[in-house]
C-alpha positions in Angstrom: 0.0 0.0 0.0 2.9 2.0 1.0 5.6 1.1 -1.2 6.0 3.8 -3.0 7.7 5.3 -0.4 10.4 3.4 -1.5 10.8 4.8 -4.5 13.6 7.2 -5.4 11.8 10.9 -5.6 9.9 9.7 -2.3 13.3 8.9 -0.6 15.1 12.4 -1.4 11.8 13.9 -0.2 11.7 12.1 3.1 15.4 12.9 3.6 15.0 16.3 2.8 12.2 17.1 5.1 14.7 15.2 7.5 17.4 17.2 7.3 15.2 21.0 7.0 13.4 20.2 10.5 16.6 20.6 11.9 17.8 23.1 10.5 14.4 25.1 10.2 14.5 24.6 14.4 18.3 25.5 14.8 17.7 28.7 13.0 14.9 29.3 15.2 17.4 29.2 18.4 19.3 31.4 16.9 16.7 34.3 16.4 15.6 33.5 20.0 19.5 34.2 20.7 19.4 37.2 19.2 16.1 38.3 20.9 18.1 37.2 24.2 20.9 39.6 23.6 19.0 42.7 22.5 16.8 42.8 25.8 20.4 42.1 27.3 21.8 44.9 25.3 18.9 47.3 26.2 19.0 46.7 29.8 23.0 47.5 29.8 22.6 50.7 28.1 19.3 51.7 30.3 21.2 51.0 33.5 24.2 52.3 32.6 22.6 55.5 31.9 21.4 55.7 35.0 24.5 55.5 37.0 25.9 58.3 38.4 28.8 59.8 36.8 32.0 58.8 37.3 35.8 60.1 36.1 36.3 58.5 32.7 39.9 57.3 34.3 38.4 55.4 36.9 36.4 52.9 34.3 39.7 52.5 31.8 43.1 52.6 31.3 46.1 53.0 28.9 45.5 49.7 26.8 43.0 48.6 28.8 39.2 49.5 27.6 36.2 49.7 29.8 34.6 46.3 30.6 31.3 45.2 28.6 29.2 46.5 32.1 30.7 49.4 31.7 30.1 50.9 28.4 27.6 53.5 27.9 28.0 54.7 31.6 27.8 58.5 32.0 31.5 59.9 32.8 33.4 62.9 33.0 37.7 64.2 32.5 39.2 67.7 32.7 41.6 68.5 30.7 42.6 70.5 27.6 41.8 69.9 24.0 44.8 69.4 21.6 43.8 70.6 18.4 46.6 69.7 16.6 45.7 65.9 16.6 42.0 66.3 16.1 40.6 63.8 13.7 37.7 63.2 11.8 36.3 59.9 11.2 34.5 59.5 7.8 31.4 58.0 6.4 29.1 58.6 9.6 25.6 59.4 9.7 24.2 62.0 11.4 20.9 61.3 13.8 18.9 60.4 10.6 21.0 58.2 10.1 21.3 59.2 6.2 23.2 62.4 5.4 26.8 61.4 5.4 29.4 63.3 7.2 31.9 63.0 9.7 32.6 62.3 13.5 35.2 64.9 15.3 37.4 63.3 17.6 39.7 65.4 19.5 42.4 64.1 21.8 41.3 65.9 25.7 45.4 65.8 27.4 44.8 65.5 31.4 46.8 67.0 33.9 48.5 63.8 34.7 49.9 63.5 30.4 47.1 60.9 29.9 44.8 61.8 27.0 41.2 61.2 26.6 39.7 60.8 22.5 36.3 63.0 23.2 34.1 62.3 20.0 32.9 65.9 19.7 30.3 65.3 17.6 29.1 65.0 13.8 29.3 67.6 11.2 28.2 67.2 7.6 31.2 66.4 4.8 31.4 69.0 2.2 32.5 68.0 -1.6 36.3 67.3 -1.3 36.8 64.6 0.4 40.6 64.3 -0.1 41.8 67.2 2.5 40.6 67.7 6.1 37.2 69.4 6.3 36.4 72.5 8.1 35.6 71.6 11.4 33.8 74.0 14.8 36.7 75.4 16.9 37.3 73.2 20.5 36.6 75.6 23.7 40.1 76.5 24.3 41.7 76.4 28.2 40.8 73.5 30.6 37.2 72.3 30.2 35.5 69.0 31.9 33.7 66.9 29.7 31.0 64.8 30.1 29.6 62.1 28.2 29.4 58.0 27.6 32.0 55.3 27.3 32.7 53.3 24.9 34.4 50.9 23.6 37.2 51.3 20.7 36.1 50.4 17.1 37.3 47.9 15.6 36.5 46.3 12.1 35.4 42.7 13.8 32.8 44.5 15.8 31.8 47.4 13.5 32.0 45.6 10.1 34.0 49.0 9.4 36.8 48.4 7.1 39.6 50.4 8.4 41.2 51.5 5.0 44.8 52.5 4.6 45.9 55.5 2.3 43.5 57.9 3.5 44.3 61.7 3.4 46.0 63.2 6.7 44.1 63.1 10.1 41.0 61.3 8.7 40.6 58.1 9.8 37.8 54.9 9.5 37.8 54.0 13.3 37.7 55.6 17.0 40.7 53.5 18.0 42.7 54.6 21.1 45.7 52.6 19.8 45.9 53.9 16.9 45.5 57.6 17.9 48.5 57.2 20.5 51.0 56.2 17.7 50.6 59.7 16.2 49.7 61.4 19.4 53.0 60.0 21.3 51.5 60.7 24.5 49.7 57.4 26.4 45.9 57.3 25.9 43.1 55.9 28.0 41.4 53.1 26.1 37.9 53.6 24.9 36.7 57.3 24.4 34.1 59.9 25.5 31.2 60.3 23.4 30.7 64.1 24.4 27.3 65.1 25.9 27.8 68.2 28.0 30.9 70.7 27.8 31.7 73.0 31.0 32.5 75.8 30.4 30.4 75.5 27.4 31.8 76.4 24.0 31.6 80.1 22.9 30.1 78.8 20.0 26.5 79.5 18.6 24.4 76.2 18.5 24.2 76.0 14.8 28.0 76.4 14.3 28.5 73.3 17.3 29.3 69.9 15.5 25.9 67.4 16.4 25.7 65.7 19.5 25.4 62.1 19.0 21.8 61.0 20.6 22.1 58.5 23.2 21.6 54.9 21.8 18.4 53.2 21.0 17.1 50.6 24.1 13.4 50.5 23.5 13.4 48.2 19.9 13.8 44.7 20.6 13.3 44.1 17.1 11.7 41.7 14.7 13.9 38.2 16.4 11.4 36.9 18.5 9.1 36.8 15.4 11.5 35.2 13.3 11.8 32.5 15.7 8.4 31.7 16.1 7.9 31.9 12.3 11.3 29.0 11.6 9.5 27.2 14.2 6.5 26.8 12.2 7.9 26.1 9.0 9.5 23.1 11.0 6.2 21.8 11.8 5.1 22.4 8.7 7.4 19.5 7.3 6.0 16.4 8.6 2.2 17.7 7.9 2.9 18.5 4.6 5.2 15.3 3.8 1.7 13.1 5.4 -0.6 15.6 3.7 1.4 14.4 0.5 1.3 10.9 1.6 -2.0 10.2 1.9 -2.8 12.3 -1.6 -0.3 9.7 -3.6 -1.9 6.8 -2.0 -5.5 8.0 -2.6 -4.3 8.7 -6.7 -2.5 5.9 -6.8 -6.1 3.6 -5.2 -8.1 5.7 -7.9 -5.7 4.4 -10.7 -6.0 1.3 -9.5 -9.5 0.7 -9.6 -10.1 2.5 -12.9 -9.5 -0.2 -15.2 -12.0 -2.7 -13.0 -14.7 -0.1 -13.4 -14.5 -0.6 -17.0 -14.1 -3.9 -17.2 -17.5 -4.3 -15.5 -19.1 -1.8 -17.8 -18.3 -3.8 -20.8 -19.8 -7.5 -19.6 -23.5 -5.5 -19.1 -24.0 -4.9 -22.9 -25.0 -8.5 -23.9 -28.6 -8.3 -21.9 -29.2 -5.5 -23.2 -29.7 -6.7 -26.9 -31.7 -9.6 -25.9 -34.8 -7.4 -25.8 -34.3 -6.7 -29.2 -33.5 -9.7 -30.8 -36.4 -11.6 -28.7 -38.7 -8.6 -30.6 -37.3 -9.6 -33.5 -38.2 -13.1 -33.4 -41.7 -12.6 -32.2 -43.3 -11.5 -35.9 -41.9 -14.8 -37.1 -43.0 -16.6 -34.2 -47.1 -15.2 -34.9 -46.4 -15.8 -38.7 -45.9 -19.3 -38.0 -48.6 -19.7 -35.7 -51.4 -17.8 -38.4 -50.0 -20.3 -40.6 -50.6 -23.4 -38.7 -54.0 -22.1 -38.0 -54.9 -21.5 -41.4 -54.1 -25.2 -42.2 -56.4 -26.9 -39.4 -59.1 -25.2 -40.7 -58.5 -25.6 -44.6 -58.4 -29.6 -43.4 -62.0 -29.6 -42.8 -62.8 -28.4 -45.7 -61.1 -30.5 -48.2 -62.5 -33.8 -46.6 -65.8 -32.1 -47.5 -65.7 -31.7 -51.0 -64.8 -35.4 -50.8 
């Protein structure tokens, strides 16, 4: 009843739907994962954003970086801003994350000879790209900065490719490493991504490079849905592979059964014309009996004209 699972394109279907459930529930994990480390993600920025402030010093060090609790914590340095080895970082976004510009990351030299990179902002590239852009003035004297941690870019956890050849002080990543090499003074790892400056700049507002808006921990995005949605496709399998069962075995019965069906048609057709042929035969029958008839009486008659 059943054999023609046996056959060849039933066997790669079988071991097809085998191997997709899973898969199909693997890839459902994974979203789940993912759904998992957003709401983790959320609640470390949301807390850390609470904390009090702290001195950015206290959370980092010279080739050490803050620790994963600690990034996006609210801290503070005071220091001075050294122009002269102020870079901008290209291909940034600005809050609507579509015009194209730069970030502004000036080096922030502490009393102590320690620097601090202080991401000043965002400001929007003009047409040459090939020579450093015209950037808003730094407060000059000693200011105290505050804003949040974070970690230093890299191209594993950015997907930023940090091209080589570029044109002087414009770089692809906020790397304390790579900033101390030209700076030659030690820097703290991580940076400041400024939020307040006091004494505030001089500066009208509209001349100030953007502030960078604190990051996004409402979304938890679209994972959780995913996952449900590779989980049903994985039960979808083995009711479809039955669904597709039971239809091949039904065709295959009907097939089957076909031929018999006609078979018994065809052995109906000789009762049928009996009818007629015994109509046929009666005329011939009545004939014959007139004729008879006709004679008895005739009989009669001839022994009387004897």
């Amino acid at each position: 009843m059943y054999r023609f699972l046996l056959s060849r394109q039933w066997v790669i279907l079988t071991l097809l739907g085998l191997v997709l459930i899973p898969a199909m529930i693997k890839l459902g994990f994974w979203q789940l994962h993912r759904h998992e480390d957003k709401v983790a993600h959320n609640e470390l920025i949301s807390s850390s954003l609470a904390s009090p402030a702290v001195p950015f010093s206290k959370l980092t060090g010279v080739g050490r970086g803050p620790a994963e609790d600690d990034q996006f914590r609210t801290v503070t340095a005071t220091g001075t801003y050294d122009t002269r080895h102020e870079v901008v970082v290209r291909h940034r976004t600005a809050a609507d994350e579509q015009t194209i510009g730069y970030f502004i990351v000036t080096p922030l030299v502490q009393k102590d000879g320690r620097a601090v990179l202080v991401n000043r902002g965002w400001i929007e590239a003009d047409r040459d790209l090939t020579s450093f852009p015209k950037v808003p003035d730094a407060p000059k004297g000693e200011v105290t900065v505050t804003g949040r941690i974070m970690a230093d870019e890299t191209s594993e956890a950015s997907g930023i490719k940090d091209t080589k050849g570029l044109p002087p002080r414009q770089v692809m990543l906020i790397n304390s490493k790579q900033q101390a090499k030209s700076l030659g003074k030690p820097v703290l790892g991580g940076y400041l991504q400024l939020t307040k400056t006091s004494p505030a700049s001089a500066l009208p507002k509209g001349k100030q490079p953007e502030q960078i808006p604190e990051p996004d921990h409402s979304g938890i995005g679209p994972h959780m849905a995913y996952a449900v949605q590779w989980w049903l496709f994985a039960a979808a399998v083995p009711v479809g592979w039955v669904v597709l069962v039971r239809r091949e075995r039904r065709d295959r019965l009907a097939a089957k059964t076909s031929p018999e069906d006609s078979g018994s048609d065809g052995g109906s057709g000789p009762p049928d014309e009996a009818p007629a042929d015994a109509e046929a035969e009666a005329p011939a029958a009545a004939a014959s009996d007139d004729d008879n008839a006709s004679g008895t009486h005739d009989a009669p008659l001839a022994r009387g004209g004897r």
